[in-house]
C-alpha positions in Angstrom: -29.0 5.3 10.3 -28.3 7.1 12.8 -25.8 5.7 16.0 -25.8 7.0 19.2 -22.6 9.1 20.6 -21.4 7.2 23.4 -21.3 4.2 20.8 -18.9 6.5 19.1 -16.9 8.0 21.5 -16.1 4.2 22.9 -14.9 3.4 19.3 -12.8 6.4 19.6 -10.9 5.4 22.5 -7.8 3.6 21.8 -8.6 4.0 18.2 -5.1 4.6 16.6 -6.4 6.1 13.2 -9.1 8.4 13.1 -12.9 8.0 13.3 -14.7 10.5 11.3 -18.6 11.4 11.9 -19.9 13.6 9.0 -19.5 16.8 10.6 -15.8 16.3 11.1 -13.0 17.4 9.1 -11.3 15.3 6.3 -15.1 13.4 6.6 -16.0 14.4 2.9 -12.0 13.7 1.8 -11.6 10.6 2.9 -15.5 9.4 1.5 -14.4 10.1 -2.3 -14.0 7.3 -4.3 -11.9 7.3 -8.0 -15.3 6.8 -9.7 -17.0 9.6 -9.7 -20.5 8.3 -10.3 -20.4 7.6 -6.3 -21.6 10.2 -4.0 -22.7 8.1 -0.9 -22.4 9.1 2.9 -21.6 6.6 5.2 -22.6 7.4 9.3 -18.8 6.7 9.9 -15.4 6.2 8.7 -12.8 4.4 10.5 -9.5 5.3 8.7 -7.3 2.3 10.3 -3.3 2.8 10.7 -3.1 -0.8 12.5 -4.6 -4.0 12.2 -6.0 -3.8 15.8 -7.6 -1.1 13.8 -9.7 -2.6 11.0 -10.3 -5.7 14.1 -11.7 -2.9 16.3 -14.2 -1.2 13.2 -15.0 -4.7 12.3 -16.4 -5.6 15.2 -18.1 -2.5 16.0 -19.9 -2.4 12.4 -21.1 -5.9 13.2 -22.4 -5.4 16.6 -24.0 -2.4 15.4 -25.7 -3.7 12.5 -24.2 -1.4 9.8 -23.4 -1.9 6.4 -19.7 -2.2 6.2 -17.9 -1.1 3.1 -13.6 -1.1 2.6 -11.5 1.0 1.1 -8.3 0.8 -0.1 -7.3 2.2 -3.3 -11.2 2.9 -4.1 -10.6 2.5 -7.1 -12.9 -0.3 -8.4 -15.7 0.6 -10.9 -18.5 -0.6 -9.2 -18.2 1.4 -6.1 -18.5 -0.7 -3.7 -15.7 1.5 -1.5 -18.1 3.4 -0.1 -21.9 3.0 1.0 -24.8 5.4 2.3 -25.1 5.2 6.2 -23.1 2.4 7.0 -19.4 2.2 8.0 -16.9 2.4 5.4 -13.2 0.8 6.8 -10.9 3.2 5.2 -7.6 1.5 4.6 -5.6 4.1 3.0 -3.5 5.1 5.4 -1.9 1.8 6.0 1.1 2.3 3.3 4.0 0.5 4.7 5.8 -1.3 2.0 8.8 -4.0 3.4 10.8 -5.3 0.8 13.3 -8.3 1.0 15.7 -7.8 -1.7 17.5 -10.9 -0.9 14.8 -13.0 -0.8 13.3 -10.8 -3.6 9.9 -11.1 -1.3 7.5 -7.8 -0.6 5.0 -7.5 2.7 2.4 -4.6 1.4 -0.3 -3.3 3.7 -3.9 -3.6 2.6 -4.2 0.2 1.6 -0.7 0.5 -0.7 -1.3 2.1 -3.9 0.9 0.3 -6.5 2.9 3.9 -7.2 4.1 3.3 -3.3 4.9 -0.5 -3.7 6.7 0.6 -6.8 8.5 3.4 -5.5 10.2 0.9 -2.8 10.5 -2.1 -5.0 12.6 -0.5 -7.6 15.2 0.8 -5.1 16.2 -2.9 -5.6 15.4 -3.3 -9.2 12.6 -5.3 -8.2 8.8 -5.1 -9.1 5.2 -6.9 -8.1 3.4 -8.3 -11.1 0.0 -6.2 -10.6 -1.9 -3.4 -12.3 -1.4 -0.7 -14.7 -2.6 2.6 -13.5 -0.1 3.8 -10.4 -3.3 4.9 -8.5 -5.1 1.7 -8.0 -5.1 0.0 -4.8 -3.0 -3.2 -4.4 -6.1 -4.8 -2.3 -8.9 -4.7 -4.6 -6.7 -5.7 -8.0 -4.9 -8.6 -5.9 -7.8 -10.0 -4.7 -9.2 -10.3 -7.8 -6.6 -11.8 -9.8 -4.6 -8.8 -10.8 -2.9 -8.3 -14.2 -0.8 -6.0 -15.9 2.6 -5.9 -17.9 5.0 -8.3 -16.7 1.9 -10.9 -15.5 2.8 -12.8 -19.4 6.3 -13.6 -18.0 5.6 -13.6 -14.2 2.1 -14.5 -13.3 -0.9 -12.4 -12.0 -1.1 -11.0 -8.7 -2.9 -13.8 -7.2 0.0 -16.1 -8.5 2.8 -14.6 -6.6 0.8 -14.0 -3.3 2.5 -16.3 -0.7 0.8 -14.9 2.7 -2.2 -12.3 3.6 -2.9 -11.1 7.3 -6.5 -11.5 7.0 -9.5 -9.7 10.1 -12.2 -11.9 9.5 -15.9 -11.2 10.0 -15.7 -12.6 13.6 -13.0 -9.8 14.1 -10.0 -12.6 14.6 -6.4 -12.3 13.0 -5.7 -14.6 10.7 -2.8 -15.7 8.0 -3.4 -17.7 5.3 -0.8 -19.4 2.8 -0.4 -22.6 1.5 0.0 -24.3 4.7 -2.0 -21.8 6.8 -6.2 -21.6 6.5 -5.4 -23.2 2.5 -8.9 -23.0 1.9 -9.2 -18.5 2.6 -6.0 -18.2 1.1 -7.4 -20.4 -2.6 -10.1 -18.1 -1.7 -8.3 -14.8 -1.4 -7.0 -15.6 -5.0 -10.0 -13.8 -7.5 -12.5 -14.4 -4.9 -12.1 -10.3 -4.0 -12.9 -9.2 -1.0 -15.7 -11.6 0.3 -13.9 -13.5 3.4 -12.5 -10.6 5.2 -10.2 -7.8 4.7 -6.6 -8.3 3.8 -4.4 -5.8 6.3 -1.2 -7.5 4.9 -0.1 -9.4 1.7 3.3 -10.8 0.8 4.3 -10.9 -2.6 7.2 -12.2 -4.6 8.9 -9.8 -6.3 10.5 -10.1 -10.2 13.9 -8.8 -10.9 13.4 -6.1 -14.0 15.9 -3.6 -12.9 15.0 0.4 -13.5 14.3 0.5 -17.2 12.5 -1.2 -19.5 11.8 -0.9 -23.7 8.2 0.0 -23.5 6.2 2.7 -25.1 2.9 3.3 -27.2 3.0 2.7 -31.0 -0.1 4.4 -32.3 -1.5 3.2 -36.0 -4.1 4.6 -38.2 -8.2 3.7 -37.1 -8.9 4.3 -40.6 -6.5 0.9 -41.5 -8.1 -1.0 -38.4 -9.6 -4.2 -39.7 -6.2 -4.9 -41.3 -4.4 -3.8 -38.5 -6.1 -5.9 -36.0 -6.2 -9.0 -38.7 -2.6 -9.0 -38.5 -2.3 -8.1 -35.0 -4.5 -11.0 -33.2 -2.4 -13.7 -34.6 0.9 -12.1 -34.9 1.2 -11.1 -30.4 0.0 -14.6 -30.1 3.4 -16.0 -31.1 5.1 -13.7 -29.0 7.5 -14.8 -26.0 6.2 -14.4 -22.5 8.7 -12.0 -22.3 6.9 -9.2 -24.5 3.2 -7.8 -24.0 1.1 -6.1 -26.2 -2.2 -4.6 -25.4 -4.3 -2.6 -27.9 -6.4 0.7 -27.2 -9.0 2.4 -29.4 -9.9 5.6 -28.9 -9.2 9.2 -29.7 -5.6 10.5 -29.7 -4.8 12.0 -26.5 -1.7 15.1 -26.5 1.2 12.5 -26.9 4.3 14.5 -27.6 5.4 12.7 -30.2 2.2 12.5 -32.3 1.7 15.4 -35.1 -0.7 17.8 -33.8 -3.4 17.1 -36.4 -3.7 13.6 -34.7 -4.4 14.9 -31.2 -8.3 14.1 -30.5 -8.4 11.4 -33.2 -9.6 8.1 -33.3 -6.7 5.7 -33.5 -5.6 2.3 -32.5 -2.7 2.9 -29.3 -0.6 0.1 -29.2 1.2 -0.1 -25.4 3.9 -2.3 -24.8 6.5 -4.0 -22.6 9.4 -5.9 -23.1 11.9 -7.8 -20.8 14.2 -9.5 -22.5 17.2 -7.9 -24.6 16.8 -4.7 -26.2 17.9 -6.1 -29.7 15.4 -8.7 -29.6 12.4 -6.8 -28.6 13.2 -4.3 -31.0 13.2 -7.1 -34.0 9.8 -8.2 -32.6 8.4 -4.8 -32.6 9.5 -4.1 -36.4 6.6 -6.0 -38.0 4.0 -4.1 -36.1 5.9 -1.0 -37.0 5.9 -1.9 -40.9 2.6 -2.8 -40.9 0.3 -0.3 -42.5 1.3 3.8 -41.4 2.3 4.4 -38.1 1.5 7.7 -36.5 3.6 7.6 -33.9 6.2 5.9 -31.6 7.2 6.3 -28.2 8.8 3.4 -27.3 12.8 3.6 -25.9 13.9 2.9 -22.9 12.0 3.7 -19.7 11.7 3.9 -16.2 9.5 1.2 -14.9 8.5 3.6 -12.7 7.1 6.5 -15.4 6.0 4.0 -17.5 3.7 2.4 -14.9 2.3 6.1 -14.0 1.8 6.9 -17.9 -1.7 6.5 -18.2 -2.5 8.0 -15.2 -3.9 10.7 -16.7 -6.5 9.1 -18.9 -8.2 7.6 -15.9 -7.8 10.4 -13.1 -10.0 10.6 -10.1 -13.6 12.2 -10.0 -14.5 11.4 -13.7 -17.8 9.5 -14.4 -16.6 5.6 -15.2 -18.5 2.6 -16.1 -17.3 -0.6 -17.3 -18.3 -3.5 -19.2 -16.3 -6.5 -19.8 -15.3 -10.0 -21.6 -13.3 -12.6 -22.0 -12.8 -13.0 -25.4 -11.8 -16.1 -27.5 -10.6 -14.9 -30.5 -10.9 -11.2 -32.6 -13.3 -12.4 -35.3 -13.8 -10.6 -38.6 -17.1 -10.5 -37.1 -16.0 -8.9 -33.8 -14.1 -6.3 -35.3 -16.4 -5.3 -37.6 -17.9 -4.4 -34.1 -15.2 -3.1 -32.2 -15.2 -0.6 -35.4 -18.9 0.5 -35.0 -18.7 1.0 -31.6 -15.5 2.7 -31.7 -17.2 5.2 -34.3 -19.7 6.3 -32.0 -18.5 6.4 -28.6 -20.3 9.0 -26.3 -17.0 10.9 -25.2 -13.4 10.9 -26.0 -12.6 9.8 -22.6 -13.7 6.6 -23.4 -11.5 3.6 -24.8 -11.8 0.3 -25.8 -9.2 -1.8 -24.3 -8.0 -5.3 -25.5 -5.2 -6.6 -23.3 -3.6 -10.0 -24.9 -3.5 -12.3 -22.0 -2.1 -16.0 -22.0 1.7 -16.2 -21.1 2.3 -17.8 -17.3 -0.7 -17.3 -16.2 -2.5 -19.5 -19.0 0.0 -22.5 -17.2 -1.6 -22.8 -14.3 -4.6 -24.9 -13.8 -7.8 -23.0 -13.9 -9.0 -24.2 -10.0 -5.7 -23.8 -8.6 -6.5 -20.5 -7.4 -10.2 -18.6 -7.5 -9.2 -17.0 -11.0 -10.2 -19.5 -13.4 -10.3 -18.0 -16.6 -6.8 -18.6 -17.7 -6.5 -20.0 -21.1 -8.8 -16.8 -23.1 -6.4 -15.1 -25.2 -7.7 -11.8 -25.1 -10.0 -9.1 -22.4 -12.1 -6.8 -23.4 -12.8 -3.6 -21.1 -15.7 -1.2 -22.5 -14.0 1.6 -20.7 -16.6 4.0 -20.8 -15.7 7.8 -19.2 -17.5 11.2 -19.0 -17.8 14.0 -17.0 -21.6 15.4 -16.8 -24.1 13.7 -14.9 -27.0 14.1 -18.3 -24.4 11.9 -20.3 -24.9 8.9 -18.1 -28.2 7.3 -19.8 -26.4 7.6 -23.3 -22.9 6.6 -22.0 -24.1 3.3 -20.1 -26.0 2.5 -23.2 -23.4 2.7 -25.5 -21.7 0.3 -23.2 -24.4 -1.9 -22.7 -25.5 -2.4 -26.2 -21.3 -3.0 -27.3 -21.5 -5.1 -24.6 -24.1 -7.4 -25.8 -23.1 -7.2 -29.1 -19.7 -9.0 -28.3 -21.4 -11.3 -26.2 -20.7 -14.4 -28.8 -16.8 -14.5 -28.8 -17.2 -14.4 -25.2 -16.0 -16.6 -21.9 -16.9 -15.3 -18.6 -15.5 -12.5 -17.3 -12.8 -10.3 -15.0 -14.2 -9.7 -11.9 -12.2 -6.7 -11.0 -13.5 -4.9 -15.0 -17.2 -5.8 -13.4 -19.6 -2.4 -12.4 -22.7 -3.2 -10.5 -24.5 -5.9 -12.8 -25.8 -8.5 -10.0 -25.3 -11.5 -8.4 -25.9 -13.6 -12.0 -23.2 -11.8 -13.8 -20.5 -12.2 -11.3 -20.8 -15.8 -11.4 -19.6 -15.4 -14.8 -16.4 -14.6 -13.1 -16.0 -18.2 -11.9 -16.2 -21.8 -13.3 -19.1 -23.6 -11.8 -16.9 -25.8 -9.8 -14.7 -22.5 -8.9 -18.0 -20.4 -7.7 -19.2 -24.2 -5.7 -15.9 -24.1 -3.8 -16.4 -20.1 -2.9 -19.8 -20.6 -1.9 -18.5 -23.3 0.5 -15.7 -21.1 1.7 -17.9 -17.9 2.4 -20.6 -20.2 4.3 -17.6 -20.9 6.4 -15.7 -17.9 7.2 -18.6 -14.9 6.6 -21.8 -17.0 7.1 -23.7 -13.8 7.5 -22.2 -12.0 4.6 -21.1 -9.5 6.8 -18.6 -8.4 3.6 -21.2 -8.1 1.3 -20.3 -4.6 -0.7 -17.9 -6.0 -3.4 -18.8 -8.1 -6.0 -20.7 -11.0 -3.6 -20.5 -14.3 -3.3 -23.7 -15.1 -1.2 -23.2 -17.6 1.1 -27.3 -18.9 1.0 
């Protein structure tokens, strides 16, 4: 779709941030999105530095009739940062991180990365509950729902939101909070990006000081229906204080693995701790004893390198698709799968991840906020990663059939692990009273689905 110069130009006066046409330089840079399956164009970019920013692209994308896609950390698997022809809002530039130390409260703008919100946070000893890769975009994990290591003890994302400073599709400033707009701000909560876009969120912050016991123990695949026997009911009796997530896949060039295990299948076994080092070390011990350990890297770490460690494994440009669960228990059954699947993944980029969920989160009531699916014990993320464009039939069906294979320990579904899988799917994300209260809230503040690239609620 082509739009007319002067239309452009007009946009470009006052415009703080930068509007780039596709001929212009840092066009093609600021278009790229983490997964590399997505090479779309858009007519225009608006990178926004100020809210009066994102107001000004908003309303210029809906009086124009374009297809308006945001970006902040573009990091989501589906893609939905970026669309051919349309506008994408580019938030990226809007960094500023305020913290409170005091008041142990953080205001983020809509485009921080979590390694900027960290970087600030733990000059107090402070940290956000939110994701696990230091690259992802505190927008689009906050939005919906948002978990990672210290979520067991603290809450998600969503549960330690208290404000957002929301441009809505009629271009109007907003807050919402408990007492402000209630409804967009219950909405806000796992309902992603469907009711405008977030310029401004304010968090509250958990004190974990600079170091934590954390690490990777890595065990034998060969061992892992035992393993995993054991493990399943043994991190469910864990405090909220400790979290345990489990990774198959092949080895990657961890220092303290032996060489010969570098590139082999094997079970990694990432934790974090909070509470006193003794204790958590106790804990750990039976997962240690149990069968051969390959490796283990745990001590005392920053917060900061541990929450960049996996960076690596999931760096920009690679080809990503994801398919994900709920789970409700690890069956004999199921990991009879998990072990078949495991055995003949495509590429050893790609992982299957089992984060063990419960903890706060699993406390509050499942319509409380837009993320309902509290009370599942366990995810499961078919992380599915390759590099050359002829691998993509095979890879996707490798993910699909797993996928449907695990299909009868399931219960719905994280809507930030979703790819593009359609409007049916990502109801699966929601209770059917949580999806009948979005709908409602989406007729009301984006009737026209104006905010339709994410993972959409359709207003009817």
């Amino acid at each position: 779709m082509g739009i007319k110069a002067d239309k452009t130009n007009e946009l470009k006066k006052g415009f703080e941030g930068h509007v780039l046409l596709p001929d212009e330089p840092g066009y093609h840079e600021a278009r790229a999105i983490w997964n590399g399956m997505f090479d779309k164009k858009p007519a225009i970019i608006t990178r926004c530095i100020t809210t009066v920013d994102v107001v000004r692209a908003v309303n210029f994308g809906r009086d124009n009739n374009l297809l308006i896609a945001v970006k902040g950390g573009g990091h989501n698997s589906a893609g939905t940062a970026v669309c051919d022809d349309g506008l994408m809002i580019d938030l990226s530039l809007m960094q500023k991180v305020d913290v409170n130390a005091a008041n142990r409260t953080v205001k983020v703008q809509g485009g921080c990365l979590l390694s900027t919100v960290d970087k600030e946070t733990q000059k107090h000893g402070l940290a956000i509950s939110g994701g696990i890769v230091s690259h992802t975009g505190v927008g689009g994990l906050t939005l919906g729902g948002g978990f990672g290591w210290i979520s067991r003890k603290h809450g998600l994302s969503v549960d330690n939101l208290i404000s957002a400073e929301i441009v809505t599709a009629e271009g109007k400033i907003v807050n919402a909070s408990v007492t402000e707009n209630p409804d967009l701000f219950w909405a806000i909560r796992g309902g992603g990006g469907n009711f405008g876009i977030v310029t401004s969120f304010e968090f509250n912050a958990a004190k974990i000081g600079n170091e934590v016991l954390c690490g990777p123990i890595v065990k034998k695949f060969e061992n892992m229906k035992a393993y995993i026997q054991f493990h399943k009911d043994y991190i469910r009796t864990m405090p909220d204080e400790m979290t345990i997530w489990m990774v198959i896949r092949h080895a990657p060039p961890l220092p303290f693995l032996p060489k010969d295990v570098h590139g082999k299948l094997v079970i990694l076994l990432p934790f974090v701790w909070l509470g006193d080092y003794e204790t958590g070390q106790k804990l750990l011990q039976p997962i240690r004893d149990f069968g051969e350990t390959l490796g283990d890297g745990s001590g005392m770490h920053p917060w900061v390198g541990w929450q960049s460690a996996f960076d690596g494994l999931v760096s920009h440009g690679a080809r990503n698709y994801w398919k994900s669960h709920h789970l409700k228990d690890l069956s004999d059954e199921c990991i009879d799968i998990f072990q078949s699947y495991a055995l003949s993944m495509p590429t050893e980029e790609c992982e299957i991840f089992i984060p063990h969920m419960e903890g706060a989160p699993s406390r509050i009531a499942p319509n409380a906020t837009a993320f309902p699916h509290r009370n599942t014990p366990f995810v499961l993320n078919i992380h599915t990663r390759w590099q050359k464009v002829e691998d993509d039939a095979k890879a996707k069906q490798w993910a699909g059939d797993f996928h449907k294979a695990t299909e009868p320990f399931s219960q719905g579904v994280y809507v930030n692990f979703l790819s593009d899988e359609g409007a049916d799917r990502v109801k699966q994300a929601y209770t059917g009273e949580v999806w009948e209260k979005l709908v409602r809230c989406k007729r009301k503040w984006d009737p026209k689905n104006l905010f339709k690239m994410n993972q959409n609620i359709n207003p009817g």
